[in-house]
N, C-alpha and C positions, 0 to 999 in steps of 0.2 A: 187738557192738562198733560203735559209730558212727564214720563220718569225717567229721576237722575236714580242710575245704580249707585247704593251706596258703598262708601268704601268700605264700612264694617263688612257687609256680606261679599264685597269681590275678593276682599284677603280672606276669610273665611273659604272660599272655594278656591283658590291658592292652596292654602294650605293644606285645604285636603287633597288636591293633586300632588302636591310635594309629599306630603305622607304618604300616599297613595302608592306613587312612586317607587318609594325608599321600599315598600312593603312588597313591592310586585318584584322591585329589581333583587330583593334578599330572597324572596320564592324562587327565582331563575335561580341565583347564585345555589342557594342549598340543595336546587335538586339533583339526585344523581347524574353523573356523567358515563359508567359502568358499570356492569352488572354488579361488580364486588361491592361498589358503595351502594346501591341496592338493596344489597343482602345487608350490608353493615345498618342500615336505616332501618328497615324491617325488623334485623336484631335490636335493636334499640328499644323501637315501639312494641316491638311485643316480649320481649323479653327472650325470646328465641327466633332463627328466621323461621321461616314457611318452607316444608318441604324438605328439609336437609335432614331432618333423623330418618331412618329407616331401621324396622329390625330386622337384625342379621339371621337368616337359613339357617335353620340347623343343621347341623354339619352331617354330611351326606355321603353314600361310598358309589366308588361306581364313577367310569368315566361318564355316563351317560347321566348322570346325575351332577356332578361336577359342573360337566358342559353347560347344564340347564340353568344350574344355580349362576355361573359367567352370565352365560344372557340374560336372566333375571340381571345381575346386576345393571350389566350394560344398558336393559331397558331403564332402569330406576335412574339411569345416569341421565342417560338420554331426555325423561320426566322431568329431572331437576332440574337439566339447563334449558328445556323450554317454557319450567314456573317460573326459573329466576327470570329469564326473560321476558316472560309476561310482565311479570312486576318490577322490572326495569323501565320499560314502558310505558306503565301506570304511573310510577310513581315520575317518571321528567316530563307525564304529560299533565299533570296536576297543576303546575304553575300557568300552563296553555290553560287548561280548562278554566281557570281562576279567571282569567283573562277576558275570555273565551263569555263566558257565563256574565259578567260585569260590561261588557260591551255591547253583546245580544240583547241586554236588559232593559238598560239605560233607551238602546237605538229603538226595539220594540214600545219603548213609551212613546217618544214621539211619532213613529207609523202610529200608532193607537189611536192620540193627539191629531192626528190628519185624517183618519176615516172620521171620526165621530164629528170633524168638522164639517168634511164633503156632506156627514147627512145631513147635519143642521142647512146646509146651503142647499140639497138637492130637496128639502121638505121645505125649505123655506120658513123657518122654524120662524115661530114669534117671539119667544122667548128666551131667546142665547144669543140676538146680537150684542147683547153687551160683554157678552164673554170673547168675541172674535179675537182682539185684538191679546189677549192671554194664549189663543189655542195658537194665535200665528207666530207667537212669542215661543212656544212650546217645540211646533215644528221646525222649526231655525237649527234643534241639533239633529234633526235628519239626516240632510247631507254630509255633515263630518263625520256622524257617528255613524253612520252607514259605512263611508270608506272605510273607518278604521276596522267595523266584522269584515266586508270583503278583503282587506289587506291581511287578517290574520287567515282567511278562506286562501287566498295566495298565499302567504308562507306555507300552510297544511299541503299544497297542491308541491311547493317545491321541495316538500318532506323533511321541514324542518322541525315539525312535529307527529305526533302517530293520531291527532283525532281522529279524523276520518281514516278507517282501515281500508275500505275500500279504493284510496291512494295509491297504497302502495300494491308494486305490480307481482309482489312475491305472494303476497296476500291471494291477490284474486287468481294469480295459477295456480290454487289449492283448493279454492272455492267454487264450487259448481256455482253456489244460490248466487254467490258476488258475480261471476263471469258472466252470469245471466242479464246483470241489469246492468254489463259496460255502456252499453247503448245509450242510457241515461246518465248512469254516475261514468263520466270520465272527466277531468279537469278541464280541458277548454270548455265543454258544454257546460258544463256547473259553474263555472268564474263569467262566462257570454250569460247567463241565465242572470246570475246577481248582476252584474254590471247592467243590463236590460232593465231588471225591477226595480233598481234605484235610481235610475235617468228616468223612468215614468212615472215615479212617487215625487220625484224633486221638482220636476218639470212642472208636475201639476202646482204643487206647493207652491213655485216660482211665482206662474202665473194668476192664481188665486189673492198670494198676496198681492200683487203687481197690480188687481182688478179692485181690488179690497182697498186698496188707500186711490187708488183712479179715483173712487165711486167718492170718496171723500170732497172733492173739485168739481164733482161735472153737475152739472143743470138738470140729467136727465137718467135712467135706470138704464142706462144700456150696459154698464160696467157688473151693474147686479145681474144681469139676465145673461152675459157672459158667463160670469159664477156658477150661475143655476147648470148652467150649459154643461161646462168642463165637469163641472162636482159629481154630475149625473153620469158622464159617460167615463172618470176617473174611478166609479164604483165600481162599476162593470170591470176594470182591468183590478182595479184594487184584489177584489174578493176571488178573483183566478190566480194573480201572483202571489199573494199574502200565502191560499194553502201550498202553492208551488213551491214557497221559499220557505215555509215551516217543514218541509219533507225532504229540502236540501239542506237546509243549513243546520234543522233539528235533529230530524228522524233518521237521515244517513248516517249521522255517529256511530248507530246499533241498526247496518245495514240490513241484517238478520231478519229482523223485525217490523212489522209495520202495521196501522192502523186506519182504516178510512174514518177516522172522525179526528185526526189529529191535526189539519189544518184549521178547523175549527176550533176546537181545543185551545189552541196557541192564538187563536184571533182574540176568544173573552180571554186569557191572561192577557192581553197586548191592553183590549179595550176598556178594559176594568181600572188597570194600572194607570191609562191614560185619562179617563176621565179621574180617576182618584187627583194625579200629577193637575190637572187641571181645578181641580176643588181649592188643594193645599195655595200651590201658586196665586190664584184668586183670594183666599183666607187673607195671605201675608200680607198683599200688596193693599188690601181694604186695612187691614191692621196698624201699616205704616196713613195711611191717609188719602189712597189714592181709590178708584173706583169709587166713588159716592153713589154713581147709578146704579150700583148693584145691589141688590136687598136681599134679604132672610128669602127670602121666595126662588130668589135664583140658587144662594147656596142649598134648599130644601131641594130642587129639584137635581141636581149634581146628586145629593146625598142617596135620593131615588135613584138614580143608572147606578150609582155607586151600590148599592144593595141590588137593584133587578141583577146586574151583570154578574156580581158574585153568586146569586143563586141560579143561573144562567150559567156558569161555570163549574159552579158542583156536581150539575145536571148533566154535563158532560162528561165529566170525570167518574161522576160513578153511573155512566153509560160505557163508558172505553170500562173503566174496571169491571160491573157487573159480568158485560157477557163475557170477558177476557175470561173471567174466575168461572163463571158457570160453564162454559162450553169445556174447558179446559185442555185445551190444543196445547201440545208441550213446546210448538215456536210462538206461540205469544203468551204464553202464563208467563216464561222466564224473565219477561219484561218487569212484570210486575215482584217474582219470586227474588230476583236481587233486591230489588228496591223495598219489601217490607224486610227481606234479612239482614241486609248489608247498610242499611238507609232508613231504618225504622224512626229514629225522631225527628227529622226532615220531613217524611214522609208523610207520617200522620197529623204532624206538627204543622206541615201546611194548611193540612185541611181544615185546622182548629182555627188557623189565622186567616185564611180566604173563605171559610163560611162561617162558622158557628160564629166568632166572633162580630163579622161585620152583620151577621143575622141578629143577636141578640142588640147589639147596640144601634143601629140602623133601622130595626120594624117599626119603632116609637117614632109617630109623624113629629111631632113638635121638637124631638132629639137633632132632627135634621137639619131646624132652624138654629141648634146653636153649636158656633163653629169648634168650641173646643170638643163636641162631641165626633165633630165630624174630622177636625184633624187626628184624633187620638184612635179613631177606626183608620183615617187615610194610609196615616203611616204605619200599623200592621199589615193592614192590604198591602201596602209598596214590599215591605219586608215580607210579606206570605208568595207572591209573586216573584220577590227575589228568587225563594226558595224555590216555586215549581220549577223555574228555567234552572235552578241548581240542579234539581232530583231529575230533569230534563236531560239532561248533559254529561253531567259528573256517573253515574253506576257507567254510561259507556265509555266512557273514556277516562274512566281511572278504576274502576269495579270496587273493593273494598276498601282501596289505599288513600280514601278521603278525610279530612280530619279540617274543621275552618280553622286554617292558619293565616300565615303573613301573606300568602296569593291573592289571598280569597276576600280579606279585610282591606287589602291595599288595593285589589284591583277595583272591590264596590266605591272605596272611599276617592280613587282616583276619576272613575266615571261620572261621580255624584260631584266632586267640585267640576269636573268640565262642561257637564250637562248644565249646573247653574249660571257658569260663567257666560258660557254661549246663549242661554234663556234667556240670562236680566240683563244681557250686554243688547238684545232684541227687542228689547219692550222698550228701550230707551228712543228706539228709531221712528218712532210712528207715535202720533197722540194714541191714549188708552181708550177714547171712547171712538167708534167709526162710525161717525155722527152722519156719514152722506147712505148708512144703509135704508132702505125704502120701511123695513121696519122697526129702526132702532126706536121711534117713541111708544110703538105697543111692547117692546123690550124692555124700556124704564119703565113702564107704569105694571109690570109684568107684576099680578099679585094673585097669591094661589091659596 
């Protein structure tokens, strides 16, 4: 049975790209252009700017005292225009970050979307071929949504905005720790590096599905055992570029800083969200009338990675945080030390929506068989996941001057219609069931 995309849901993700739009293009518009409108913003929101009172020396005799009190000045001046200038920076990289953050998102679900699928193919899973035809659906925003983080990864390089500090070259002639890692962080290497990982993620995706609807036609498993082939040896590159690209395109924003567990880290927020994205999708489309081979047992077992990977990811997070906090190294507590000051209900507020929550409503076996319990966890996870790649991104490249505005609403609501568009405009291309795989009828009779 083929799906026709309906047209209620294609103007629906229309118009959250034209929203989406109007809301990103109004973040650019209002952000500062100068340091003055900087300070005028700042004054605004807090009612005074940052930085500009000082109390005045008591008055003092003596040229030698005079002089001191000069340079005191002079330094305090000097303080000022390098705060306002901080927060000049912050505040016109806010609308990037928005961007920035909504695009990494979106693109990280479908990478997600594409491991979880090479595994089902490199295990040969009995159970998910009736889901194939959904995860190939899923990965379609790959390629677009990829170029569009490398294209914003290019503007950064042409210094159109200040994410990555380690860009710019005034920067790093001040920085020991940055001049130390030009070797690695320098622009052709870091844009050669993403251009590489997303020609070997698409490639494979290309040909997987290409093998994937073959296997539909042919007489004989050579097209599956191709699959098994690639899936297997696309893991092996997967699971080395994935942590390479989580330490380029994440961890360098706050070059300062770094963690050996963060490629990992950034793989369960990818993989979590992706099977989540893979649950929901599934739900709707059985909901309109389509999928009939799929049962309570497949959505129960979705509902399962959907709960192992959340607790699989908390176990991470409070592994990077534990020892962060207990060793108490003053270059990496400060990772954490903005983000509980500066970032406090984001912060913690993730942890409520990617664990506690999907743990309470998710441990109940039989919760798992029914889909309104499992959409109503899905879409917190999606929105808790928002948030880590927020609290990810945003303390280093905007530090306190964060607030969810029109960037940040228009940039998720802009991703979110293009990500459905490109999805249900894919499921229309191929039948929903891939009736030629060697296991799709222990897949329908899948009962747990």
């Amino acid at each position: 049975m083929m799906y026709t995309f309906p047209n209620k849901l294609r103007n629906l993700a229309i118009v959250f790209m034209a929203v989406g739009l109007i809301g990103l293009v109004y973040g650019f518009i209002s952000a500062p252009t100068t340091v003055a409108e900087a300070k005028a913003i700042v004054a605004a929101n807090h009612g005074e700017g940052h930085g500009t009172t000082h109390e005045t020396a008591p008055a003092s005799h003596g040229a030698d005292a005079s002089h001191a009190e000069v340079s005191e000045h002079a330094a305090d001046a000097t303080h000022d225009a390098e705060h306002d200038e901080h927060v000049f920076h912050q505040l016109s990289n806010k609308p990037w970050a928005a961007l920035y953050v909504a695009a990494f998102f979106f693109f990280m679900i479908s990478l997600g979307v594409l491991a979880f699928y090479a595994i089902q193919r490199a295990a040969q899973a009995g159970w998910s071929p009736v889901l194939y035809r959904v995860m190939e659906g899923i990965t379609a925003y790959l390629l677009p949504g990829g170029i569009i983080v490398i294209v914003i990864l290019g503007l950064s390089g042409m210094h159109l905005n200040h994410l990555f500090i380690w860009m710019d070259p005034e920067v790093v002639a001040h920085d020991k720790l940055i001049a130390g890692k030009t070797g690695f962080l320098n622009v052709p290497f870091f844009l050669t590096r993403a251009v590489i990982f997303l020609s070997g993620w698409s490639l494979y995706r290309y040909f997987s599905r290409k093998f994937s609807l073959a296997q539909d036609q042919a007489n004989d498993i050579s097209n599956h055992k191709k699959n098994f082939r690639i899936s297997a040896a696309f893991l092996v590159f997967y699971i080395v570029t994935e942590s390479i690209m989580s330490w380029d395109w994440v961890m360098s924003i706050d070059p300062h800083w770094f963690s050996t567990l963060f490629g990992w880290y950034v793989f369960a927020s990818m993989f979590v969200s992706g099977i989540t994205t893979i649950a929901l999708v599934t739900i709707y489309l059985k909901s309109k009338g389509y999928l009939e081979f799929v049962n309570d047992s497949h959505i129960h077992d979705l509902g399962k990675f959907m709960f192992g990977i959340s607790v699989f990811w908390t176990y991470l997070w409070f592994s990077q945080f534990m020892l962060i906090w207990y060793s108490n190294i003053p270059e990496e507590v400060t990772y954490f030390i903005t983000r509980i000051e500066d970032y406090n209900l984001p912060f913690f507020g993730m942890l409520v929506m990617n664990f506690i929550f999907p743990l309470l409503i998710l441990m109940n076996s039989d919760y798992k068989r029914i889909n309104y319990f499992i959409v109503m966890a899905g879409i917190v996870i999606i929105l808790g996941h928002y948030m880590d790649v927020f609290n990810m991104i945003m303390p280093s490249a905007v530090g306190d001057q964060w607030f969810i505005g029109s960037a940040e609403i228009g940039g998720f609501l802009f991703f979110l219609g293009l990500f459905i568009f490109i999805v249900f405009k894919e499921l229309t291309k191929a039948p929903l069931l891939a009736k030629g795989d060697p296991y799709m009828g222990e897949s329908e009779r899948f009962h747990y």
